[in-house]
CHARMM internal coordinates of N, CA and C (Angstrom, degrees):
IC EDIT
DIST 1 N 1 CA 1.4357
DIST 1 CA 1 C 1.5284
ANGL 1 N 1 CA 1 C 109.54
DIST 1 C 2 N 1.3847
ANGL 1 CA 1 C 2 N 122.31
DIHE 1 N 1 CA 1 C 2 N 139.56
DIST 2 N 2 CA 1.4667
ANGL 1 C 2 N 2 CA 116.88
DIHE 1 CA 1 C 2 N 2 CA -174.23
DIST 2 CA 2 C 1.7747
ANGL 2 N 2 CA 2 C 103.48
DIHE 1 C 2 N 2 CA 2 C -100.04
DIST 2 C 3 N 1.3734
ANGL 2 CA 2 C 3 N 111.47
DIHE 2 N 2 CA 2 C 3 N 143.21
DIST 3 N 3 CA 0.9484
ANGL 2 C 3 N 3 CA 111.36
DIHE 2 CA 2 C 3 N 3 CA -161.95
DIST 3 CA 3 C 1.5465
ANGL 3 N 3 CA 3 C 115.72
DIHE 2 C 3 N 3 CA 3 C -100.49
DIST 3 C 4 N 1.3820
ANGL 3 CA 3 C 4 N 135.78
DIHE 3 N 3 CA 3 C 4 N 117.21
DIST 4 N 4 CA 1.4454
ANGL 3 C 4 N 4 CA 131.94
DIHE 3 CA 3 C 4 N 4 CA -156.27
DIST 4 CA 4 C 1.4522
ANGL 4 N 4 CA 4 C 106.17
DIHE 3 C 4 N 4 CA 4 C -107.69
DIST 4 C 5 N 1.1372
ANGL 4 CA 4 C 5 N 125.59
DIHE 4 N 4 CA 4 C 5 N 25.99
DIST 5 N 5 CA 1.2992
ANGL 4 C 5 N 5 CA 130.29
DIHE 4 CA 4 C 5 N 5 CA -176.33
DIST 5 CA 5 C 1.5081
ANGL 5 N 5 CA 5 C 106.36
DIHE 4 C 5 N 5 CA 5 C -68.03
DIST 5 C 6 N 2.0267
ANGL 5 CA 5 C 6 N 131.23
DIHE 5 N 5 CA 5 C 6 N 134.59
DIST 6 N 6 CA 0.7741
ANGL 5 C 6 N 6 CA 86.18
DIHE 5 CA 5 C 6 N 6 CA 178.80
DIST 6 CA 6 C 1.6126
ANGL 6 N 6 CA 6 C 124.49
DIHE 5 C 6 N 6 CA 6 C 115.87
DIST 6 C 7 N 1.9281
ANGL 6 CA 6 C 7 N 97.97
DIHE 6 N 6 CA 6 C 7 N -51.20
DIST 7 N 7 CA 1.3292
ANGL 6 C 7 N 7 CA 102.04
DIHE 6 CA 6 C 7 N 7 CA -179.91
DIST 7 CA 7 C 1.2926
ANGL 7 N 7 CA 7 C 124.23
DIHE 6 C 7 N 7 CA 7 C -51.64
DIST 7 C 8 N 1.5527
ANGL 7 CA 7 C 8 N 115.53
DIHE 7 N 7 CA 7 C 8 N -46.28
DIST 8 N 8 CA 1.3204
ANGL 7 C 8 N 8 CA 124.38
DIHE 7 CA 7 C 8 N 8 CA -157.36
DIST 8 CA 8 C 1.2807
ANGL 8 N 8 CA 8 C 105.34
DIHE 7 C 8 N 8 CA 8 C -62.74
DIST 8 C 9 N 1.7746
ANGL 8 CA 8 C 9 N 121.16
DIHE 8 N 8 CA 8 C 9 N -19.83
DIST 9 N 9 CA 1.3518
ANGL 8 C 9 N 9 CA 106.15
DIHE 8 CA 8 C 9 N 9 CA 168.04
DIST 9 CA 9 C 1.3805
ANGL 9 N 9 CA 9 C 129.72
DIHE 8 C 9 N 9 CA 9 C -85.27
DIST 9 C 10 N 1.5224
ANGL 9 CA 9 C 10 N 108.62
DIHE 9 N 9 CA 9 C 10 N -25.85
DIST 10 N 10 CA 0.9296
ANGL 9 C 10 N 10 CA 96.55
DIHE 9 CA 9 C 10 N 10 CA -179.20
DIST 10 CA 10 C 2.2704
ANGL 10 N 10 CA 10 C 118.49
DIHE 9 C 10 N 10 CA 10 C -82.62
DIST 10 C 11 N 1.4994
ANGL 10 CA 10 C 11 N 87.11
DIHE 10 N 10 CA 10 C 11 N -11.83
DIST 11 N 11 CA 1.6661
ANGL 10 C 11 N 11 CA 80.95
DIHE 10 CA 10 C 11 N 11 CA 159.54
DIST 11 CA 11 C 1.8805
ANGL 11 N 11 CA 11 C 138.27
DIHE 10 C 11 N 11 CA 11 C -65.63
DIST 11 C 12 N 1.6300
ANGL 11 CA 11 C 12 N 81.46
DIHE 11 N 11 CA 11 C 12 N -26.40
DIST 12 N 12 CA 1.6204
ANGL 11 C 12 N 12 CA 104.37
DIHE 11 CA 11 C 12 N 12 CA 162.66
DIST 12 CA 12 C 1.3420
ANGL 12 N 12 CA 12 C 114.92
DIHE 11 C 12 N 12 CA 12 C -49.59
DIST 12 C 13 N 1.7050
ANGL 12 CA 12 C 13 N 114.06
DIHE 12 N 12 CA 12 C 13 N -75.35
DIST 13 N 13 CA 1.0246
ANGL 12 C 13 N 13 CA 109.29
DIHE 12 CA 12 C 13 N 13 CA 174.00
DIST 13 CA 13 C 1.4519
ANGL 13 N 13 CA 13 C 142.57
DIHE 12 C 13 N 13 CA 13 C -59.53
DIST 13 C 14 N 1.4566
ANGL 13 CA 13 C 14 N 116.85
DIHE 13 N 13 CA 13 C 14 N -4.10
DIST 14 N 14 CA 0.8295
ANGL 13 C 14 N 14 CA 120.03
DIHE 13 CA 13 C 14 N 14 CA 159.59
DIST 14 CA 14 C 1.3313
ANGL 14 N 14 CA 14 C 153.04
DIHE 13 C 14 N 14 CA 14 C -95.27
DIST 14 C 15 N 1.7155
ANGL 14 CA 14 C 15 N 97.57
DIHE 14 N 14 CA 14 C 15 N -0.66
DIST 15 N 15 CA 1.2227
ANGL 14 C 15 N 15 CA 120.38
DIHE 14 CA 14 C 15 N 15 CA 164.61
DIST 15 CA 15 C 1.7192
ANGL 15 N 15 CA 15 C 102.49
DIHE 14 C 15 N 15 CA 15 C -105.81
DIST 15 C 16 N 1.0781
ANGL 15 CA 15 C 16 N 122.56
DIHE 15 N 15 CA 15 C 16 N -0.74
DIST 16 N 16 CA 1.5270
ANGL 15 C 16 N 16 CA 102.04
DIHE 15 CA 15 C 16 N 16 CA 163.08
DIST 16 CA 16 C 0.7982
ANGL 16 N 16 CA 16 C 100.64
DIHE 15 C 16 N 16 CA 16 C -106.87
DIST 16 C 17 N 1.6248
ANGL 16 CA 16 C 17 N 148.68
DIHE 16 N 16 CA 16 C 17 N -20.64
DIST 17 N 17 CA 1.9067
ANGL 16 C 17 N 17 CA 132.61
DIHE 16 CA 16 C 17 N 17 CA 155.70
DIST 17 CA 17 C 2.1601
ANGL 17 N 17 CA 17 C 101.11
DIHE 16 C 17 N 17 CA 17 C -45.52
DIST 17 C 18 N 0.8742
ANGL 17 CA 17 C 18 N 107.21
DIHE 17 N 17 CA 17 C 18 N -38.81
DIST 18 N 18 CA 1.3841
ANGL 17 C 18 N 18 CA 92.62
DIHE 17 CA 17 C 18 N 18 CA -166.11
DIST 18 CA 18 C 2.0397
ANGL 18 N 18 CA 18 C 113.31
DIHE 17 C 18 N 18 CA 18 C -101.17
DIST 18 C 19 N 1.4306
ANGL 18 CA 18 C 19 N 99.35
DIHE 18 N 18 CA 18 C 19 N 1.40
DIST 19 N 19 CA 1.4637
ANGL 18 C 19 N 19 CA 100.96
DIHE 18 CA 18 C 19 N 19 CA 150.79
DIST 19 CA 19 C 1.6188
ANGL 19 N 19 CA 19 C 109.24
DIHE 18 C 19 N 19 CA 19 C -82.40
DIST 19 C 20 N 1.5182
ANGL 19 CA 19 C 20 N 111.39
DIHE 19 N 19 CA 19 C 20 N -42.12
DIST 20 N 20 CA 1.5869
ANGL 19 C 20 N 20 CA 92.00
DIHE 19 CA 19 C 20 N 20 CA 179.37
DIST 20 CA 20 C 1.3112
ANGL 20 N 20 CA 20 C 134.00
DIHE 19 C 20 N 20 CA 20 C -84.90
DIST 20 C 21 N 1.3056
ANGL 20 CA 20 C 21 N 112.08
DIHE 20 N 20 CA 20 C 21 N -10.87
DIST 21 N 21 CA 1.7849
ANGL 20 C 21 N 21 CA 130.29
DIHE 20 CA 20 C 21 N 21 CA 146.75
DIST 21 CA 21 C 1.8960
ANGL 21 N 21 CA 21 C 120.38
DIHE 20 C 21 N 21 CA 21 C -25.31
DIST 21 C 22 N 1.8861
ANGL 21 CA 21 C 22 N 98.46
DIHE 21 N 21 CA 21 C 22 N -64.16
DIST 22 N 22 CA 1.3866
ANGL 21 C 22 N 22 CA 110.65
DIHE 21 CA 21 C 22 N 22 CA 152.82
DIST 22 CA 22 C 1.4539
ANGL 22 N 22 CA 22 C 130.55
DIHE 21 C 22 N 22 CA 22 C -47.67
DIST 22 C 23 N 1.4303
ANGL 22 CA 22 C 23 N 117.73
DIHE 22 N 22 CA 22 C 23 N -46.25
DIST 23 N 23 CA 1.5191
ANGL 22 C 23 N 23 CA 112.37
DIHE 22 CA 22 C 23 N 23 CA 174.27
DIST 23 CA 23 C 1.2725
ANGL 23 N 23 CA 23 C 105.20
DIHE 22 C 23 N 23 CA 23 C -47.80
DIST 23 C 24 N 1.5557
ANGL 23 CA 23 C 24 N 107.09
DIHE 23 N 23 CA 23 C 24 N -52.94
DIST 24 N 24 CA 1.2202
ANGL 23 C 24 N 24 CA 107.08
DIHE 23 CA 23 C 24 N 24 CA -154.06
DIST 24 CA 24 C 1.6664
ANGL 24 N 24 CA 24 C 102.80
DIHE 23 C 24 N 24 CA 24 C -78.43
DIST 24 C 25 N 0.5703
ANGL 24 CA 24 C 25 N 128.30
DIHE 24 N 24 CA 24 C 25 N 11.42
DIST 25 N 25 CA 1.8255
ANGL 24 C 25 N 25 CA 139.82
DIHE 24 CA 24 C 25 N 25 CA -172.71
DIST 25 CA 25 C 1.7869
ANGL 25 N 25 CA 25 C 100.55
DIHE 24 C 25 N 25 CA 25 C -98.12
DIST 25 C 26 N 1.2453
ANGL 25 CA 25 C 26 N 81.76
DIHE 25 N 25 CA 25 C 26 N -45.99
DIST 26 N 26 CA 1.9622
ANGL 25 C 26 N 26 CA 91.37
DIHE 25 CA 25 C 26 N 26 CA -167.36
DIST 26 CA 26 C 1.8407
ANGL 26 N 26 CA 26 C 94.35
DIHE 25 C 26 N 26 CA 26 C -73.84
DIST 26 C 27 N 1.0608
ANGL 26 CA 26 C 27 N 114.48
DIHE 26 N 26 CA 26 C 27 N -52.92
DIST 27 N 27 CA 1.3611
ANGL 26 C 27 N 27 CA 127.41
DIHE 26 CA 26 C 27 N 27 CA 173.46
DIST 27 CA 27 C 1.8605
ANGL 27 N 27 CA 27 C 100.79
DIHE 26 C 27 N 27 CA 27 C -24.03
DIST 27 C 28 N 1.1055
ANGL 27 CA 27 C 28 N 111.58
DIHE 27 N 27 CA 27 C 28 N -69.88
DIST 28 N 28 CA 1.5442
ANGL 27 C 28 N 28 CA 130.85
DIHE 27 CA 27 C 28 N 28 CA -144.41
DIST 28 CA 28 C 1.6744
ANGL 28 N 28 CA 28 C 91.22
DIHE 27 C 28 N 28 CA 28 C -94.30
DIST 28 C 29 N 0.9359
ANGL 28 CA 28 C 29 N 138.68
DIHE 28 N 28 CA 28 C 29 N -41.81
DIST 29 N 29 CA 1.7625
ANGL 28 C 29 N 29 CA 148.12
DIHE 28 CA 28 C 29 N 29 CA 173.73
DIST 29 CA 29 C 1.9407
ANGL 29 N 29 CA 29 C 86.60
DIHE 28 C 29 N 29 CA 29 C -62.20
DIST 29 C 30 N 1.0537
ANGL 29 CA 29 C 30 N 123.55
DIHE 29 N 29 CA 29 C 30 N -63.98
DIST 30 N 30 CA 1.2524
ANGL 29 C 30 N 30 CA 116.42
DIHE 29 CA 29 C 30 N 30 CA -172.80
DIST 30 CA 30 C 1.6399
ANGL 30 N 30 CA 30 C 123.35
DIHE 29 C 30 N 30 CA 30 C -70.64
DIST 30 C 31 N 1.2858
ANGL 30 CA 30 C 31 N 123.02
DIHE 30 N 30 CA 30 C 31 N -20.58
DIST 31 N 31 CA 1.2911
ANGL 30 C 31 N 31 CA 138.60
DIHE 30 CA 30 C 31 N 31 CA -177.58
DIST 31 CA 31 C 1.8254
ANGL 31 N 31 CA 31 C 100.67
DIHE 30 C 31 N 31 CA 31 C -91.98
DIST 31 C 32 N 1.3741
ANGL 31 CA 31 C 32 N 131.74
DIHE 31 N 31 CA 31 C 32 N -20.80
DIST 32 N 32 CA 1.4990
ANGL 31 C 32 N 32 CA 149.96
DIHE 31 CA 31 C 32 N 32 CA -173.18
DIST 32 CA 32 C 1.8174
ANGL 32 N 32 CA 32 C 86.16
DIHE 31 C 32 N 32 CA 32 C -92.47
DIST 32 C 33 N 1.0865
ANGL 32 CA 32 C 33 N 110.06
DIHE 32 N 32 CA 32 C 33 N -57.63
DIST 33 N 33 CA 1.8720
ANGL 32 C 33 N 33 CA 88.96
DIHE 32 CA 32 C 33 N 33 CA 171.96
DIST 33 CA 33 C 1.5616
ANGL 33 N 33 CA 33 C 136.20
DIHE 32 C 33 N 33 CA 33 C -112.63
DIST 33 C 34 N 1.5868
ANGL 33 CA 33 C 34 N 101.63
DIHE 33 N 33 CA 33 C 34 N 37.47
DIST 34 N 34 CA 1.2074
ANGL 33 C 34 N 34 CA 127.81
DIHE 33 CA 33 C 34 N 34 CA 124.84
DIST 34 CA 34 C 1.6212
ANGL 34 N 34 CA 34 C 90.47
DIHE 33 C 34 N 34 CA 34 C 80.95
DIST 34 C 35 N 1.3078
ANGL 34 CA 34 C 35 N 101.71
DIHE 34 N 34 CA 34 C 35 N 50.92
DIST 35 N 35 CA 1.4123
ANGL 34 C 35 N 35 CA 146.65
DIHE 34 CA 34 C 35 N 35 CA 162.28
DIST 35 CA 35 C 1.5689
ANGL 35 N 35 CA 35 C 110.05
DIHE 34 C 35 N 35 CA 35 C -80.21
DIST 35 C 36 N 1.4014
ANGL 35 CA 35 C 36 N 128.75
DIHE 35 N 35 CA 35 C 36 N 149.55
DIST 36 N 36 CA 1.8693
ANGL 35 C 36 N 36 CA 114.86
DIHE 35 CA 35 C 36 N 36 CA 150.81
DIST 36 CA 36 C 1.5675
ANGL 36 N 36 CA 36 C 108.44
DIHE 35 C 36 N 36 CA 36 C -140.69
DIST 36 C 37 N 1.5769
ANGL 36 CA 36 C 37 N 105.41
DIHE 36 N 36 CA 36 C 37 N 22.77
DIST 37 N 37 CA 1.7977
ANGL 36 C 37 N 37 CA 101.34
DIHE 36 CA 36 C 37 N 37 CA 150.59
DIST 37 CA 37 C 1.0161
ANGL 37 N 37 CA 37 C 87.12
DIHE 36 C 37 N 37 CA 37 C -165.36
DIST 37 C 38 N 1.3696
ANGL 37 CA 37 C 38 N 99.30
DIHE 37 N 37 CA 37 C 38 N 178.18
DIST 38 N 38 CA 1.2998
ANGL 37 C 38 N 38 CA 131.57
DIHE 37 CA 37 C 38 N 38 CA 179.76
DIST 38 CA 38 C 2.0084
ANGL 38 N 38 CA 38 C 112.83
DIHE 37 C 38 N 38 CA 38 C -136.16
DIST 38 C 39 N 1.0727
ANGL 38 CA 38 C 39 N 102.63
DIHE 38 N 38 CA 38 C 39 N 154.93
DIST 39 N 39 CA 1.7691
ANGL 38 C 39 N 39 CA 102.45
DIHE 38 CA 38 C 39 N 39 CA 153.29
DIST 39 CA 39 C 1.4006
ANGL 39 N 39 CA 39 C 128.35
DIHE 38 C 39 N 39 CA 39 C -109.47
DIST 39 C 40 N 1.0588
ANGL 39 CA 39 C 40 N 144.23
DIHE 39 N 39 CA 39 C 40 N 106.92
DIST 40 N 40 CA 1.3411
ANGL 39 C 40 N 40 CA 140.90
DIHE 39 CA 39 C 40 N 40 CA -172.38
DIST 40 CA 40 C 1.8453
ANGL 40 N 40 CA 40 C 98.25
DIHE 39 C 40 N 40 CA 40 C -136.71
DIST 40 C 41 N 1.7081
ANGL 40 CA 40 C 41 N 110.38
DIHE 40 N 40 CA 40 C 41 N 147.94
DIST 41 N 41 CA 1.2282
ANGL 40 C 41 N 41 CA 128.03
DIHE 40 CA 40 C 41 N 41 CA 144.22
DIST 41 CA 41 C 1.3945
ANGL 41 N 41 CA 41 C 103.71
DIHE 40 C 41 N 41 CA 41 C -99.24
DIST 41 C 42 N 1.3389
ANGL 41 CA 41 C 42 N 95.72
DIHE 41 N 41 CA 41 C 42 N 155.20
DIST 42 N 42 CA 1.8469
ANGL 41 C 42 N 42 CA 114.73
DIHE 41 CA 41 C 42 N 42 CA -160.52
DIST 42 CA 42 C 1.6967
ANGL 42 N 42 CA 42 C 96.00
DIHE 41 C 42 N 42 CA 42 C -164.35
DIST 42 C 43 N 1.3181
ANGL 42 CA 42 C 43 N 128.74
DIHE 42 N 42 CA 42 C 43 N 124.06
DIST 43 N 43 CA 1.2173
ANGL 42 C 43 N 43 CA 137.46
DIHE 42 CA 42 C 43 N 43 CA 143.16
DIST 43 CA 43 C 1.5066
ANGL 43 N 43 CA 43 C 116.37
DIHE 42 C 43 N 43 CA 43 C -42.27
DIST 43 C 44 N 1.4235
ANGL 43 CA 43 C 44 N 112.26
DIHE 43 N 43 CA 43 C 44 N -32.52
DIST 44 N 44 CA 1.5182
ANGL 43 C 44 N 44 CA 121.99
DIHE 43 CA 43 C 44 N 44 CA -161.76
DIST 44 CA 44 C 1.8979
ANGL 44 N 44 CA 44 C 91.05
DIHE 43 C 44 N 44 CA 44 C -101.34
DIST 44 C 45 N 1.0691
ANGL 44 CA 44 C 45 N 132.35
DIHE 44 N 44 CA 44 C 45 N -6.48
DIST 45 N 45 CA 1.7664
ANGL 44 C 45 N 45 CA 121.99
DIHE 44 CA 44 C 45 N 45 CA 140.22
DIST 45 CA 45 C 1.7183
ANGL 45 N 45 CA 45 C 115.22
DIHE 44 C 45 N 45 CA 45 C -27.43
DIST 45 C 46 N 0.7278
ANGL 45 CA 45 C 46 N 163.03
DIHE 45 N 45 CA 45 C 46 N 31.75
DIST 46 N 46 CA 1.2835
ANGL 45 C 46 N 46 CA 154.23
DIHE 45 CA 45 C 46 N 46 CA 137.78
DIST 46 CA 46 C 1.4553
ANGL 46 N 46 CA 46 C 132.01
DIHE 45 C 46 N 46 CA 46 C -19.52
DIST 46 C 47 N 1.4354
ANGL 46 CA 46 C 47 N 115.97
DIHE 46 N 46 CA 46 C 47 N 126.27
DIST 47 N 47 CA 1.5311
ANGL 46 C 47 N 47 CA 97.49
DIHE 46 CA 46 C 47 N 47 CA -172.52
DIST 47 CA 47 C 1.4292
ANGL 47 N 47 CA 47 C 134.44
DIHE 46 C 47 N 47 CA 47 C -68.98
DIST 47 C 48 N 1.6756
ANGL 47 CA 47 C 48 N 97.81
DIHE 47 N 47 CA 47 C 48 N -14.66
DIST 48 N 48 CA 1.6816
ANGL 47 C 48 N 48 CA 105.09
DIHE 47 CA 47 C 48 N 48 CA 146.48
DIST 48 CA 48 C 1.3722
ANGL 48 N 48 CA 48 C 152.79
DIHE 47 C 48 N 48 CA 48 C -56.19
DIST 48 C 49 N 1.8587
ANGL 48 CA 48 C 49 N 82.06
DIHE 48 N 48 CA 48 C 49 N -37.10
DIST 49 N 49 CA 2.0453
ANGL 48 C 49 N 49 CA 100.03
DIHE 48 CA 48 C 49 N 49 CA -162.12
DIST 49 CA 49 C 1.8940
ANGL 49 N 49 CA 49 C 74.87
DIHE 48 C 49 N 49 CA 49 C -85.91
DIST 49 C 50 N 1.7366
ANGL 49 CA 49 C 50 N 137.23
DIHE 49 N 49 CA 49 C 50 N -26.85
DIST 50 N 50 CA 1.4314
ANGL 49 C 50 N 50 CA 108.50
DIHE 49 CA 49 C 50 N 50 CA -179.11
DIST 50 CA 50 C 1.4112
ANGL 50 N 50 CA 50 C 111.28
DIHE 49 C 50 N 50 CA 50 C -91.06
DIST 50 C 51 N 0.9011
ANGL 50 CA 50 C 51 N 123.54
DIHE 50 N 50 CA 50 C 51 N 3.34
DIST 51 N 51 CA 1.5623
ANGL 50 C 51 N 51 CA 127.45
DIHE 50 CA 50 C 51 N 51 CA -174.56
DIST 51 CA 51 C 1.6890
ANGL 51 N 51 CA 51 C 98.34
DIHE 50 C 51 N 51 CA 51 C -107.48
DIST 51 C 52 N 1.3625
ANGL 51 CA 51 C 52 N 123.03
DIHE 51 N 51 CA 51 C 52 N -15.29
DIST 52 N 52 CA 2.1498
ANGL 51 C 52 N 52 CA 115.74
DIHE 51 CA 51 C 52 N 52 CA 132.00
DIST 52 CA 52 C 0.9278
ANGL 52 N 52 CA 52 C 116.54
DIHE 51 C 52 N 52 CA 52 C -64.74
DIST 52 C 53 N 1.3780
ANGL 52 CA 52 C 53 N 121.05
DIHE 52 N 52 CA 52 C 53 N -57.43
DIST 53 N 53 CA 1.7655
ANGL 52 C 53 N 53 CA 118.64
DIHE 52 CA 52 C 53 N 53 CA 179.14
DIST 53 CA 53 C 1.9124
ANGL 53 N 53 CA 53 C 113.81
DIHE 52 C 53 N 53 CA 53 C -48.52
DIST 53 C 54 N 1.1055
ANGL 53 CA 53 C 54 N 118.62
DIHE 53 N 53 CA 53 C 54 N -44.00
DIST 54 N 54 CA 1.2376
ANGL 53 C 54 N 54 CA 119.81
DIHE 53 CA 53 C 54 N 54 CA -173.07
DIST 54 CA 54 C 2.0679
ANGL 54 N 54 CA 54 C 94.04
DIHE 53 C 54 N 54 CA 54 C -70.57
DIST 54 C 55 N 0.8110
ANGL 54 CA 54 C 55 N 110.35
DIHE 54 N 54 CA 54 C 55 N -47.08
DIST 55 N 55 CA 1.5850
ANGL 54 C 55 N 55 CA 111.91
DIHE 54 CA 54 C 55 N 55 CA -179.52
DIST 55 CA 55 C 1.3547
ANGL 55 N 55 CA 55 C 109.49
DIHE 54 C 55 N 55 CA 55 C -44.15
DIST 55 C 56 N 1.4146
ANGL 55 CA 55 C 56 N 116.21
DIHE 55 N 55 CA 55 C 56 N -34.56
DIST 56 N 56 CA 1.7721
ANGL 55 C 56 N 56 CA 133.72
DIHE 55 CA 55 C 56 N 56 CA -165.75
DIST 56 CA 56 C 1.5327
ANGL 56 N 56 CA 56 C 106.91
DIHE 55 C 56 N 56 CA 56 C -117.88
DIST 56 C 57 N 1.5522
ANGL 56 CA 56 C 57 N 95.91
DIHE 56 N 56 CA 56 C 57 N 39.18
DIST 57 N 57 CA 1.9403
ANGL 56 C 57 N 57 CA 108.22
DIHE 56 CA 56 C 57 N 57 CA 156.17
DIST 57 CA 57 C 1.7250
ANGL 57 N 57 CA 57 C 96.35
DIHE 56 C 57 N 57 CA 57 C 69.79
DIST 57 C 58 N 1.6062
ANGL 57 CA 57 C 58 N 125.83
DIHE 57 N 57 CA 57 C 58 N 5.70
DIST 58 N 58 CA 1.8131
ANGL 57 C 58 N 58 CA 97.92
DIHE 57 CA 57 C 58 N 58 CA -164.08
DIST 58 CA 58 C 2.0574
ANGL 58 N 58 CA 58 C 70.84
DIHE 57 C 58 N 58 CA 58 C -113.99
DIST 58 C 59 N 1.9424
ANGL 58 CA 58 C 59 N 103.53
DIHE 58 N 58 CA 58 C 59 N 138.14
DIST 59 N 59 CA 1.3857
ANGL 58 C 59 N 59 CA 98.89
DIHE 58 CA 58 C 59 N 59 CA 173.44
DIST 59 CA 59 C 1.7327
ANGL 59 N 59 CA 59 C 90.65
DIHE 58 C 59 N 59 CA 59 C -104.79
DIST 59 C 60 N 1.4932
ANGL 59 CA 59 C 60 N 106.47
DIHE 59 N 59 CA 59 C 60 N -153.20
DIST 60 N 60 CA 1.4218
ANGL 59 C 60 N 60 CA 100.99
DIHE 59 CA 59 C 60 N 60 CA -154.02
DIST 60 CA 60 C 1.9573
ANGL 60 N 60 CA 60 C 90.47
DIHE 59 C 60 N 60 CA 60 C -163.36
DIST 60 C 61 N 0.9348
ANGL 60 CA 60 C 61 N 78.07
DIHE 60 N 60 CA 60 C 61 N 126.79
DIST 61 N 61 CA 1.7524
ANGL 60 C 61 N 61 CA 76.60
DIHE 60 CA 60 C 61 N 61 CA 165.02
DIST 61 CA 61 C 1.8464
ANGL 61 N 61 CA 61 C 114.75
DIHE 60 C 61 N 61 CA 61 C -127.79
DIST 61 C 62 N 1.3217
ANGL 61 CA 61 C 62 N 122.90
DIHE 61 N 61 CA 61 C 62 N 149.30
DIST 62 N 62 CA 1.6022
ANGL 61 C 62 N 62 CA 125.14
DIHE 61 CA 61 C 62 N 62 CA -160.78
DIST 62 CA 62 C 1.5976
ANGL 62 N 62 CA 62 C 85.50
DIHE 61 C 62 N 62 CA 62 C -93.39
DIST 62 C 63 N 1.4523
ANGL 62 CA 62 C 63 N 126.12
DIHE 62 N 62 CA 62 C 63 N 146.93
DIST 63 N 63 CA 1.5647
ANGL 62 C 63 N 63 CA 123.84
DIHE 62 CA 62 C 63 N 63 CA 172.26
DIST 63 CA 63 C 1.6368
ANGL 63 N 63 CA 63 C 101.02
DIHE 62 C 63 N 63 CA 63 C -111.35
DIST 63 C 64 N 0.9190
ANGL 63 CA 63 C 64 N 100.85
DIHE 63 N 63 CA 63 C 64 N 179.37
DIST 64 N 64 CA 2.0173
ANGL 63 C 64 N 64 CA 102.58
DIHE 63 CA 63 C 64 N 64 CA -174.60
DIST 64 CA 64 C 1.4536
ANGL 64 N 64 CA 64 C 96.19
DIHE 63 C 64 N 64 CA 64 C -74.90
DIST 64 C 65 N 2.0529
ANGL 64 CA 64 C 65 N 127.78
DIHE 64 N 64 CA 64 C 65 N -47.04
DIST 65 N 65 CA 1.3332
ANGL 64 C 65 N 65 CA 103.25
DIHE 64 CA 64 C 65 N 65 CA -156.39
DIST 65 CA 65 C 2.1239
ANGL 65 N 65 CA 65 C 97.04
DIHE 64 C 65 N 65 CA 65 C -94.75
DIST 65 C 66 N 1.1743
ANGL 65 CA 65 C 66 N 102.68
DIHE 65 N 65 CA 65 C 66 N 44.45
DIST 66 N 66 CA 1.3227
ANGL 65 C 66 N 66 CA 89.31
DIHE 65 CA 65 C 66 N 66 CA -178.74
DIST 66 CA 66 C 1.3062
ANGL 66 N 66 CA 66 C 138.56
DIHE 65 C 66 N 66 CA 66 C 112.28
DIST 66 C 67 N 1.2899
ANGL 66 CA 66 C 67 N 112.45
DIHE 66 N 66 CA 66 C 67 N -43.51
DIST 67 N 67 CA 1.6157
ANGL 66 C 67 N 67 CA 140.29
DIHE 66 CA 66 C 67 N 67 CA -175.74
DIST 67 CA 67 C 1.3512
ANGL 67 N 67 CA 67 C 84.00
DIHE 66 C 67 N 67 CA 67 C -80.97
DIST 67 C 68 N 1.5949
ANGL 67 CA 67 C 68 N 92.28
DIHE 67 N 67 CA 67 C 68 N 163.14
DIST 68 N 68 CA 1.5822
ANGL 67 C 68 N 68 CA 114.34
DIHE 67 CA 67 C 68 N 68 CA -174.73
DIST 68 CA 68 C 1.7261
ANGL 68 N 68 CA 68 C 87.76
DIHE 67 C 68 N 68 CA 68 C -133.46
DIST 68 C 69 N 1.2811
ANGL 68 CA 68 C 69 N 92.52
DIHE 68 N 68 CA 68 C 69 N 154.42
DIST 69 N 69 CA 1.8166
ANGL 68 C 69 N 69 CA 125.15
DIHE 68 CA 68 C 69 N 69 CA 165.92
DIST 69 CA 69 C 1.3366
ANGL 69 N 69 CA 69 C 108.26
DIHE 68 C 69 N 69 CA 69 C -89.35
DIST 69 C 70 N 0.9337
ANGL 69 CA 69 C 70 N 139.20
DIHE 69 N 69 CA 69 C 70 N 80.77
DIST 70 N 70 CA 1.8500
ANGL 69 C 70 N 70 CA 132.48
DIHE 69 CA 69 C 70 N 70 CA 164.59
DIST 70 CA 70 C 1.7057
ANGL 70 N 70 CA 70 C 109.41
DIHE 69 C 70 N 70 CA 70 C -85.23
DIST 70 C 71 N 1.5783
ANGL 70 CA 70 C 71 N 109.00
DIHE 70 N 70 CA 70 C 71 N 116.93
DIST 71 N 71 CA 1.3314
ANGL 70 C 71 N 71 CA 119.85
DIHE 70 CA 70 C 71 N 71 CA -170.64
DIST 71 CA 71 C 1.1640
ANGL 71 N 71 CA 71 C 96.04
DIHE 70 C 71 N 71 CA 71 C -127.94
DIST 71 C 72 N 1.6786
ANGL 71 CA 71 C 72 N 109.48
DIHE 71 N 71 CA 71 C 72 N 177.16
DIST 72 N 72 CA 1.5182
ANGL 71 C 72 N 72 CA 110.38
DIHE 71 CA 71 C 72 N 72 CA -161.26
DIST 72 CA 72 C 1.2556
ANGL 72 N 72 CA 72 C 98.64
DIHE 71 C 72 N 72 CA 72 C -173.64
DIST 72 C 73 N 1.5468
ANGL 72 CA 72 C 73 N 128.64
DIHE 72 N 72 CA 72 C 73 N 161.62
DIST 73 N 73 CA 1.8656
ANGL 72 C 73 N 73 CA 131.57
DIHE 72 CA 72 C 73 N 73 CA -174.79
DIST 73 CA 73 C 1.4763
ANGL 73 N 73 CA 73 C 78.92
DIHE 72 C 73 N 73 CA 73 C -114.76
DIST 73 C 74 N 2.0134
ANGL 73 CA 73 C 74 N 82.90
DIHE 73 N 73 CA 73 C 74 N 153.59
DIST 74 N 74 CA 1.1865
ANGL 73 C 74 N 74 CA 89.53
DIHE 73 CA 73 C 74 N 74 CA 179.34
DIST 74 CA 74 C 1.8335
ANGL 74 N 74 CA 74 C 93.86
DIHE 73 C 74 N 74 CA 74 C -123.94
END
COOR INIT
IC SEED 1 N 1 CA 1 C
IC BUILD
């Protein structure tokens, strides 16, 4: 019998590795056409995964309906 104990976390983490995959996708698609923010809502916003981003030059501003501003120098 396979044992699923457990799962629900690891389904967690694997859908918030691959919401922040996308940031970082939108990040780099937008910085390639010479863009330096973007607006996106993202589940994968975390006050960790942006407090890396802020470490790696992109700052971030909170908007009223949710979405965040991620900007960046070029």
């Amino acid at each position: 019998m396979i044992t699923i104990t457990g799962l629900n976390d690891d389904i967690y983490t694997a859908m918030l590795g691959n919401a922040q995959e996308r940031v970082i996708e939108s990040i780099m698609t937008a910085a390639s056409q010479g863009r330096t923010s973007i607006t996106i809502a993202s589940k994968g916003l975390t006050p960790g995964f942006l407090s890396q981003l802020q470490n790696e030059g992109v700052d971030n501003l909170a908007e009223q309906d949710g979405r965040y501003k991620l900007f960046w120098e070029f």
